[in-house]
N, CA, C, O and CB atoms as a CASP TS submission, in Angstrom:
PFRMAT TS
TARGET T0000
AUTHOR 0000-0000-0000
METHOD Language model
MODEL 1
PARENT N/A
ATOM      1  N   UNK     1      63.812  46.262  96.207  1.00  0.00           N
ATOM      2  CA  UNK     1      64.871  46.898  96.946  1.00  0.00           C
ATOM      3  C   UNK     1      65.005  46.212  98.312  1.00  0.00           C
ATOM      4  O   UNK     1      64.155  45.522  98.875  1.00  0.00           O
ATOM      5  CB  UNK     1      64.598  48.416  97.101  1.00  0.00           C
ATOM      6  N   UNK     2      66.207  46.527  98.725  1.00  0.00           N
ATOM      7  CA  UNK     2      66.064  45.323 100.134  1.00  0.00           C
ATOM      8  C   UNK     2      66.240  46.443 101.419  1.00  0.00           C
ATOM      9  O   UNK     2      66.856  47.509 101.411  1.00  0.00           O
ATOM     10  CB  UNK     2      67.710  43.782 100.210  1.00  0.00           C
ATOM     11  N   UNK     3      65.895  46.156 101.911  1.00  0.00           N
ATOM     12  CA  UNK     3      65.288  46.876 103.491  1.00  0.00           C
ATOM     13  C   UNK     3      65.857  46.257 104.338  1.00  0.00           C
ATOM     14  O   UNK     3      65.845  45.027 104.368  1.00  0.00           O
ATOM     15  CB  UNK     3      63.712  46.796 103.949  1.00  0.00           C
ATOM     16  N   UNK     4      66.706  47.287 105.527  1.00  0.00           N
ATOM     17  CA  UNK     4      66.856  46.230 106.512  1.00  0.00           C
ATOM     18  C   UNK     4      66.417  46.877 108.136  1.00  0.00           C
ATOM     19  O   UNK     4      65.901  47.982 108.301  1.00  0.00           O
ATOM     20  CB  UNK     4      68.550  45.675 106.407  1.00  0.00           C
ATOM     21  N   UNK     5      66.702  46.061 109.058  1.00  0.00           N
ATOM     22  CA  UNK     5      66.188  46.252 109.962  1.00  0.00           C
ATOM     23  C   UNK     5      67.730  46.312 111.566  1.00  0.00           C
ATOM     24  O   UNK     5      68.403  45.289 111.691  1.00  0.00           O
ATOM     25  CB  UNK     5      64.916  45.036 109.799  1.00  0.00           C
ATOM     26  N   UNK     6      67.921  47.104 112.196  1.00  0.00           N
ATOM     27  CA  UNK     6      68.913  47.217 113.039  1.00  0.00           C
ATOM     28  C   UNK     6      68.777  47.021 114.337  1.00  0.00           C
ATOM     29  O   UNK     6      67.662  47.287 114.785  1.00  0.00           O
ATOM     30  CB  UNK     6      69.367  48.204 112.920  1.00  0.00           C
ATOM     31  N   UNK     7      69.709  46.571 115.200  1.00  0.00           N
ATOM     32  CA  UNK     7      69.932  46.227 116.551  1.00  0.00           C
ATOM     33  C   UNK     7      71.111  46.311 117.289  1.00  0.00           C
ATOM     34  O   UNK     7      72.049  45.517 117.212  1.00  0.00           O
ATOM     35  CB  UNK     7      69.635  45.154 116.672  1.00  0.00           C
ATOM     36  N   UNK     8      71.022  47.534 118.179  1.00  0.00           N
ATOM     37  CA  UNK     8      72.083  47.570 119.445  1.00  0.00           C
ATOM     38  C   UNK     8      71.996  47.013 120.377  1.00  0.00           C
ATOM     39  O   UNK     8      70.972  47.175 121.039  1.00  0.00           O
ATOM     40  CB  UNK     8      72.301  48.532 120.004  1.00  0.00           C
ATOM     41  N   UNK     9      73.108  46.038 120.883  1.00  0.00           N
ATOM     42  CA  UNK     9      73.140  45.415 122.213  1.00  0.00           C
ATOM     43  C   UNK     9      74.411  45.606 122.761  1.00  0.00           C
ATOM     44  O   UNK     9      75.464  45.628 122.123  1.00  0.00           O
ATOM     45  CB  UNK     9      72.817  43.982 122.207  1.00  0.00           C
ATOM     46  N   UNK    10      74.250  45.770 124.195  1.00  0.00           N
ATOM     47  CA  UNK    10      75.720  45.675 124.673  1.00  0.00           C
ATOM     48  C   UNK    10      76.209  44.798 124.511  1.00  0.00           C
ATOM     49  O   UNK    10      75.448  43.868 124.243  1.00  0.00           O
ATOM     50  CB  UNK    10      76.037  45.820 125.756  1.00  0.00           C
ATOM     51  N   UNK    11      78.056  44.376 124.555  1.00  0.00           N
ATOM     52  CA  UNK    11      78.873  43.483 124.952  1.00  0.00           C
ATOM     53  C   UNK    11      79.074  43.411 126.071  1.00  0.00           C
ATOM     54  O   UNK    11      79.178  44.448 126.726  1.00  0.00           O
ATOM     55  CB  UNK    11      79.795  43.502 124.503  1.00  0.00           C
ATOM     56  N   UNK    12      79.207  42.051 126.721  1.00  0.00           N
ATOM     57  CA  UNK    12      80.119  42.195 127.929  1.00  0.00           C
ATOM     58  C   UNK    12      81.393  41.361 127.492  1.00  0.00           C
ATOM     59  O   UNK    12      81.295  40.351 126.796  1.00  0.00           O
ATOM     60  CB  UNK    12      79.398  41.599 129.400  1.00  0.00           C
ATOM     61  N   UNK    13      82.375  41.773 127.871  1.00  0.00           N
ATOM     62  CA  UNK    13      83.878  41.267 127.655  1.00  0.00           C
ATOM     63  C   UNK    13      83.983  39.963 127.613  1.00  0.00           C
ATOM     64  O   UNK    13      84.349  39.339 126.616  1.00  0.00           O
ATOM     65  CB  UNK    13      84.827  41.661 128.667  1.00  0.00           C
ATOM     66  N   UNK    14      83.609  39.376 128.896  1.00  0.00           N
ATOM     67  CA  UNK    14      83.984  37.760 128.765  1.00  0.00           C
ATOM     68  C   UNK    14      82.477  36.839 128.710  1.00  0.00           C
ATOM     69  O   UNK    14      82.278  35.671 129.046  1.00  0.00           O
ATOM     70  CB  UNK    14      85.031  37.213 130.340  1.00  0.00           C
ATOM     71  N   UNK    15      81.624  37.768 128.202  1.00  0.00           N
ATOM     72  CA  UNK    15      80.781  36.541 127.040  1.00  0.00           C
ATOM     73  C   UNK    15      79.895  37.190 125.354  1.00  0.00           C
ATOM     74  O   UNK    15      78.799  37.099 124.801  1.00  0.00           O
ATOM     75  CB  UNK    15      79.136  35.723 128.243  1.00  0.00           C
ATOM     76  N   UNK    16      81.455  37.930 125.092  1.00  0.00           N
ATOM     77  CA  UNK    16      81.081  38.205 123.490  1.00  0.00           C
ATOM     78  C   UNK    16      80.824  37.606 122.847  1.00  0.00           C
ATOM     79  O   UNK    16      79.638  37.468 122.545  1.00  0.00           O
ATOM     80  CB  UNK    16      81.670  38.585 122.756  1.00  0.00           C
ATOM     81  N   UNK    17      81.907  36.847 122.225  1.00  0.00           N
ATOM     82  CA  UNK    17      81.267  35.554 121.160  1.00  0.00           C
ATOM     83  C   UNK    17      79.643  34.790 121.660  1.00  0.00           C
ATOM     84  O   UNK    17      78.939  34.584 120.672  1.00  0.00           O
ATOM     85  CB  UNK    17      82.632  34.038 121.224  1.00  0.00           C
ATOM     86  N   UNK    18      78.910  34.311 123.170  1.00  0.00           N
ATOM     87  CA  UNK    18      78.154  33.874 122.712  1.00  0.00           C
ATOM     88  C   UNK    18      76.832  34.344 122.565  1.00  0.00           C
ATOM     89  O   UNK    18      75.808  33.718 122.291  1.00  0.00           O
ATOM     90  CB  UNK    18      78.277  33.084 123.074  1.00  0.00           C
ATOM     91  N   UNK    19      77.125  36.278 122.927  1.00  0.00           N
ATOM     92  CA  UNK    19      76.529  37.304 122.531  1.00  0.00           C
ATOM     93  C   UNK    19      75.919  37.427 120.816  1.00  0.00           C
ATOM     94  O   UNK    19      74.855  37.376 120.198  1.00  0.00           O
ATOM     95  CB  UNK    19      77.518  38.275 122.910  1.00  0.00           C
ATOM     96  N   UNK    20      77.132  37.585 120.620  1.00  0.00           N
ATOM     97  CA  UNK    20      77.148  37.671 118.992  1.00  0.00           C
ATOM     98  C   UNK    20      76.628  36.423 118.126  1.00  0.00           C
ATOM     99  O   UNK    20      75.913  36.519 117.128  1.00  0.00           O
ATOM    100  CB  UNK    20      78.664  37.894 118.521  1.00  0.00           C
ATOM    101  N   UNK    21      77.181  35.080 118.763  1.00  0.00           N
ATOM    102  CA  UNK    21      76.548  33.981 118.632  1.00  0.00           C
ATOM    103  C   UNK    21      74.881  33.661 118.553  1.00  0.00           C
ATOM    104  O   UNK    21      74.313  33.154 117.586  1.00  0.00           O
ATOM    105  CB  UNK    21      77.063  33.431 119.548  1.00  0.00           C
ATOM    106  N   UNK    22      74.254  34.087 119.819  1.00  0.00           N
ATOM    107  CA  UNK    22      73.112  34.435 119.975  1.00  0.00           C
ATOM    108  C   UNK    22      72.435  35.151 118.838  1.00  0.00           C
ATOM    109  O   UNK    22      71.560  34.571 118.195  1.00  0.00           O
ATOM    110  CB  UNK    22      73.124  35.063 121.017  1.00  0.00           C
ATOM    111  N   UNK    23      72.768  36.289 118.582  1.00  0.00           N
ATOM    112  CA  UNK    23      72.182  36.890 117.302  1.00  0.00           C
ATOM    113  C   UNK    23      72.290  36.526 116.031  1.00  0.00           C
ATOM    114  O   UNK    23      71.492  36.768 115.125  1.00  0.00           O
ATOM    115  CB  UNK    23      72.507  37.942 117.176  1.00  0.00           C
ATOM    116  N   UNK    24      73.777  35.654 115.951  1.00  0.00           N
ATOM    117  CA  UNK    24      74.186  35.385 114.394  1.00  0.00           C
ATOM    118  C   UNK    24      72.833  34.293 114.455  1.00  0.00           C
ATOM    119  O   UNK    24      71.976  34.532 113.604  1.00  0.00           O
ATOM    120  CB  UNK    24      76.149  34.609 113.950  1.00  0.00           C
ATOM    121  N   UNK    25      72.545  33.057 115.428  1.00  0.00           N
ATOM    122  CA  UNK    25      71.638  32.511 114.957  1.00  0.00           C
ATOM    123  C   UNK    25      69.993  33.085 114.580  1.00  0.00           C
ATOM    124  O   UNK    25      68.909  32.619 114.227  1.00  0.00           O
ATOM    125  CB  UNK    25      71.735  31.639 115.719  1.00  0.00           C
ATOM    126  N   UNK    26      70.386  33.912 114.789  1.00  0.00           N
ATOM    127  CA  UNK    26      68.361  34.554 114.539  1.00  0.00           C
ATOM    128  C   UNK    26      68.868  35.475 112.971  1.00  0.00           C
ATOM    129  O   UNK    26      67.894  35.867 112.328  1.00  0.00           O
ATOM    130  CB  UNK    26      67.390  36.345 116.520  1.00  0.00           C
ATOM    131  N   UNK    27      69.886  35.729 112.522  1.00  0.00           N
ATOM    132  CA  UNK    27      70.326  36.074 111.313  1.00  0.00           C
ATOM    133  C   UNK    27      70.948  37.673 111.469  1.00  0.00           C
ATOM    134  O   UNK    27      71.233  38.303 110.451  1.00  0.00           O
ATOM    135  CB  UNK    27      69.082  35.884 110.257  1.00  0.00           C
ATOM    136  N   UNK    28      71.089  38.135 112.526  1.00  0.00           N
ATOM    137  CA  UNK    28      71.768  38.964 112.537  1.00  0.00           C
ATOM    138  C   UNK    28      73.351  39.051 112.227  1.00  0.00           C
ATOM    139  O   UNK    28      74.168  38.360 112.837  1.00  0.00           O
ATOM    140  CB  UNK    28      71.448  39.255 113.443  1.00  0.00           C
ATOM    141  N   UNK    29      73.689  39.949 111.239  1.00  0.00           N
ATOM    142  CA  UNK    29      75.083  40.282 110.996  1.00  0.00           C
ATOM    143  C   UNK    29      75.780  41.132 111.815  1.00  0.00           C
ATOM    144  O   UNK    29      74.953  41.922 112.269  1.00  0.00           O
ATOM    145  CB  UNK    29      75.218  40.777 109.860  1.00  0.00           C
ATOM    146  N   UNK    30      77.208  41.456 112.371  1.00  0.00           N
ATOM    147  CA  UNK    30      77.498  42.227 113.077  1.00  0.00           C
ATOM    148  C   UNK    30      77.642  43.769 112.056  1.00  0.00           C
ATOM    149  O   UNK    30      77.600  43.417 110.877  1.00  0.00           O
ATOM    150  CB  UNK    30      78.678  41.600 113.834  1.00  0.00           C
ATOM    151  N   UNK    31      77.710  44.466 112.108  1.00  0.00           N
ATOM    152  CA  UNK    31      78.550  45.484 111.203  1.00  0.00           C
ATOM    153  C   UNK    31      79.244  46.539 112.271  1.00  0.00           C
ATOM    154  O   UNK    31      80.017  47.300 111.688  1.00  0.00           O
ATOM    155  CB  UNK    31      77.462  46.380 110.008  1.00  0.00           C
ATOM    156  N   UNK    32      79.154  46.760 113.653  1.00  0.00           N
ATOM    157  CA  UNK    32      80.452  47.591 114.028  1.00  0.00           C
ATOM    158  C   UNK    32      80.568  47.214 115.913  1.00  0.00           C
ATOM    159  O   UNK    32      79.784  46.754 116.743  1.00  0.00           O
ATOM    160  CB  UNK    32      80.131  49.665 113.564  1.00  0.00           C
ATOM    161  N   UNK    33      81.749  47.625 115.933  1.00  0.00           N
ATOM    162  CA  UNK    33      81.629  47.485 117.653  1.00  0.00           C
ATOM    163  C   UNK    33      82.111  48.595 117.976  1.00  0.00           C
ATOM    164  O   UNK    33      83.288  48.665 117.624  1.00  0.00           O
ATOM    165  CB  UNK    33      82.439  46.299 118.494  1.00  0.00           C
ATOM    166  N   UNK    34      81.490  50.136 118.844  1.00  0.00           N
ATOM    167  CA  UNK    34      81.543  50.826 119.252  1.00  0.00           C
ATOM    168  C   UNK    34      81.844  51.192 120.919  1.00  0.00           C
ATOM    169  O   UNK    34      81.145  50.383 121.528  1.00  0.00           O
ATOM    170  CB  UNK    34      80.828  51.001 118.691  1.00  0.00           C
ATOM    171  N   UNK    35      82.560  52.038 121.902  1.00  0.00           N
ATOM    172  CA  UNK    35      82.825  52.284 122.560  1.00  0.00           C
ATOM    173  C   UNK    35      81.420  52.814 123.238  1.00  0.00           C
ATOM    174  O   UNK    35      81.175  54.008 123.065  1.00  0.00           O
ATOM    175  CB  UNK    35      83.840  52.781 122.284  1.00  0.00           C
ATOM    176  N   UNK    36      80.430  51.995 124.032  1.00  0.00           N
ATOM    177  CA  UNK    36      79.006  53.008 124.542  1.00  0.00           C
ATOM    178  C   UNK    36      79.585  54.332 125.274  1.00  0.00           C
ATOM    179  O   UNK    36      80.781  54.410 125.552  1.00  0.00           O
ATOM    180  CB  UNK    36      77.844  52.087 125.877  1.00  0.00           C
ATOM    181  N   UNK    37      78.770  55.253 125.537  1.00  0.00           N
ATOM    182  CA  UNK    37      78.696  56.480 125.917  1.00  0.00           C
ATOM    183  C   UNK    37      79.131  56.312 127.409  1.00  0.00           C
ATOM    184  O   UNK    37      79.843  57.259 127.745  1.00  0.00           O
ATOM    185  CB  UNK    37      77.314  57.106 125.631  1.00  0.00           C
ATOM    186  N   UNK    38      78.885  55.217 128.614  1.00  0.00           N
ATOM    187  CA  UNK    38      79.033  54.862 129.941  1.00  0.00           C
ATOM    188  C   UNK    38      80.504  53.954 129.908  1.00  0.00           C
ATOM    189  O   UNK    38      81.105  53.529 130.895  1.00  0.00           O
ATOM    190  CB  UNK    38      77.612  54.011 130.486  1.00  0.00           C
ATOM    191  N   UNK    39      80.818  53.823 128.722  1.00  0.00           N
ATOM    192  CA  UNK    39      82.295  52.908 128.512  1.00  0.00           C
ATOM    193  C   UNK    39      81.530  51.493 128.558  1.00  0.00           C
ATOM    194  O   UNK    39      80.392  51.543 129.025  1.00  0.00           O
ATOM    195  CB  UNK    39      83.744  53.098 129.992  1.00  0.00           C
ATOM    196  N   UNK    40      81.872  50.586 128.253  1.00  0.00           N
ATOM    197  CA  UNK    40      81.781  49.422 127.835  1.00  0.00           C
ATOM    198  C   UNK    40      81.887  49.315 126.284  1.00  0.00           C
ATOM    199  O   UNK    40      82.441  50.279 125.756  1.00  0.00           O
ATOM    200  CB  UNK    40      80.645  48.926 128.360  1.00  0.00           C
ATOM    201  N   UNK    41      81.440  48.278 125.419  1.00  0.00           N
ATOM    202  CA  UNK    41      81.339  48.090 123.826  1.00  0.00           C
ATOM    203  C   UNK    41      79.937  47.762 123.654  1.00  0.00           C
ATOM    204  O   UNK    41      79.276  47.097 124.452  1.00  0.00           O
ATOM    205  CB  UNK    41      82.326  46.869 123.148  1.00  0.00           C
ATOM    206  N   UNK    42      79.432  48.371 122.340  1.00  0.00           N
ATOM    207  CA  UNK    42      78.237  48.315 121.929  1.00  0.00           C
ATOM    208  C   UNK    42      78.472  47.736 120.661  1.00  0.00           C
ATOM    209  O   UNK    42      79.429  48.195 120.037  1.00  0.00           O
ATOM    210  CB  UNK    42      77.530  49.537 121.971  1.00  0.00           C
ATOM    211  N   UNK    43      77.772  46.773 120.108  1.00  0.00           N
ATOM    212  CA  UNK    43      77.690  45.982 119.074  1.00  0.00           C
ATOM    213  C   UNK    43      76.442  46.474 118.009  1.00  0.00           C
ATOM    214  O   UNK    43      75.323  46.366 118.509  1.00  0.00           O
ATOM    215  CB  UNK    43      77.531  44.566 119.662  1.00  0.00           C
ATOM    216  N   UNK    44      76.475  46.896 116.884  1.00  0.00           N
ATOM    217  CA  UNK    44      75.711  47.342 115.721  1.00  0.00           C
ATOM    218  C   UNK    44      75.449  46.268 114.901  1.00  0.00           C
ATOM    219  O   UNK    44      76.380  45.705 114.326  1.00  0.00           O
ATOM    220  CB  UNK    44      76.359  48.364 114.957  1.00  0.00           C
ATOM    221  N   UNK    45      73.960  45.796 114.726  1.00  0.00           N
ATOM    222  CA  UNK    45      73.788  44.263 114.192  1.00  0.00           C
ATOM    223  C   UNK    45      72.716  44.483 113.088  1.00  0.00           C
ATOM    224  O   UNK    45      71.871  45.324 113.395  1.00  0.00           O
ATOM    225  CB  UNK    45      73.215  43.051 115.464  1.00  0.00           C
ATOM    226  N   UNK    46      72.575  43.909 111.878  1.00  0.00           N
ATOM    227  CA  UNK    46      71.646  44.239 110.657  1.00  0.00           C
ATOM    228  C   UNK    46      70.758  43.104 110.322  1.00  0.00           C
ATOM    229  O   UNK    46      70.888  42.161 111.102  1.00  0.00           O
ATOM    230  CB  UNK    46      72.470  44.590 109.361  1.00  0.00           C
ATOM    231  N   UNK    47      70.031  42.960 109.529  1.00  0.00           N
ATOM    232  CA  UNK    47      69.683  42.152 109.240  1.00  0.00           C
ATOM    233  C   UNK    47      68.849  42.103 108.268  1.00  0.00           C
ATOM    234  O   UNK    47      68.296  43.104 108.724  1.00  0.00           O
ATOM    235  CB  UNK    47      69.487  41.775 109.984  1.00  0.00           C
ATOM    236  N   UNK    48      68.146  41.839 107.213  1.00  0.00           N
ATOM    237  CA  UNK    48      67.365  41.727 105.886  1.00  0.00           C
ATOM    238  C   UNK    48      65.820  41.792 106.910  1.00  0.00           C
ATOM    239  O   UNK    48      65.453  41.093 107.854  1.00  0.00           O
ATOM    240  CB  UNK    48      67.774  39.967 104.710  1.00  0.00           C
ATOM    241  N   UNK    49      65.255  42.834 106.285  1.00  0.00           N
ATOM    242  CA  UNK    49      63.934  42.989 106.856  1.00  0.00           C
ATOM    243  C   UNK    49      62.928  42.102 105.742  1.00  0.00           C
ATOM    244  O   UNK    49      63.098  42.161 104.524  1.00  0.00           O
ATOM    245  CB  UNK    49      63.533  44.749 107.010  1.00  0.00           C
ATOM    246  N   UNK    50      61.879  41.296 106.391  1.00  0.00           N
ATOM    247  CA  UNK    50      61.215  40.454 106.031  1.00  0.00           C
ATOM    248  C   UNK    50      60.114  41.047 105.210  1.00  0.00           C
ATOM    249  O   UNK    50      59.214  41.647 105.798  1.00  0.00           O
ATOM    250  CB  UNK    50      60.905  39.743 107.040  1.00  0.00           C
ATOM    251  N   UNK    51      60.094  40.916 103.662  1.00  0.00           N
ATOM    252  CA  UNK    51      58.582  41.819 103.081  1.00  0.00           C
ATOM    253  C   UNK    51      57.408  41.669 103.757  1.00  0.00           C
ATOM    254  O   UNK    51      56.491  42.177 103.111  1.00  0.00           O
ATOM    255  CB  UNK    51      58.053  41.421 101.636  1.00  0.00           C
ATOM    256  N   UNK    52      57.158  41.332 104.474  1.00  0.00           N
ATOM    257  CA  UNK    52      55.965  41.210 105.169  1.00  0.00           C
ATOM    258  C   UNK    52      55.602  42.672 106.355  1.00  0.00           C
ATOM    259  O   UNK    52      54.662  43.383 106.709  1.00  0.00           O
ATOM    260  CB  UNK    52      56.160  39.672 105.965  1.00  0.00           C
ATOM    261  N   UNK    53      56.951  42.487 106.583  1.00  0.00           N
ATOM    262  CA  UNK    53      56.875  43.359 108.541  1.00  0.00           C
ATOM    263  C   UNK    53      56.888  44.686 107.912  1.00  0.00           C
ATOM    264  O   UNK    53      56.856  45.700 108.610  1.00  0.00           O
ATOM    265  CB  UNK    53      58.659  43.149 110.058  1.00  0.00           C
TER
END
């Protein structure tokens, strides 16, 4: 069965992409961008948890 493992980080506006960039290389997927609770955008990121961890 596959397991995964999750990560919230903020956005900031004018350096999203190399936000998201940043994570896509360590294998994170995005799956949502949310409005945070203080206003700004919060980014919801997944990723295949390793059988080991």
């Amino acid at each position: 069965m596959t397991t995964w493992e999750y990560l919230t980080t903020p956005l900031i506006v004018h350096n999203t992409a190399a936000i998201l960039n940043n994570w896509g290389s360590e294998g994170w997927e995005l799956v949502q961008v949310v409005n945070g609770p203080e206003g700004g955008l919060v980014a919801y990121l997944k990723r295949e948890k390793a059988e080991n961890a």
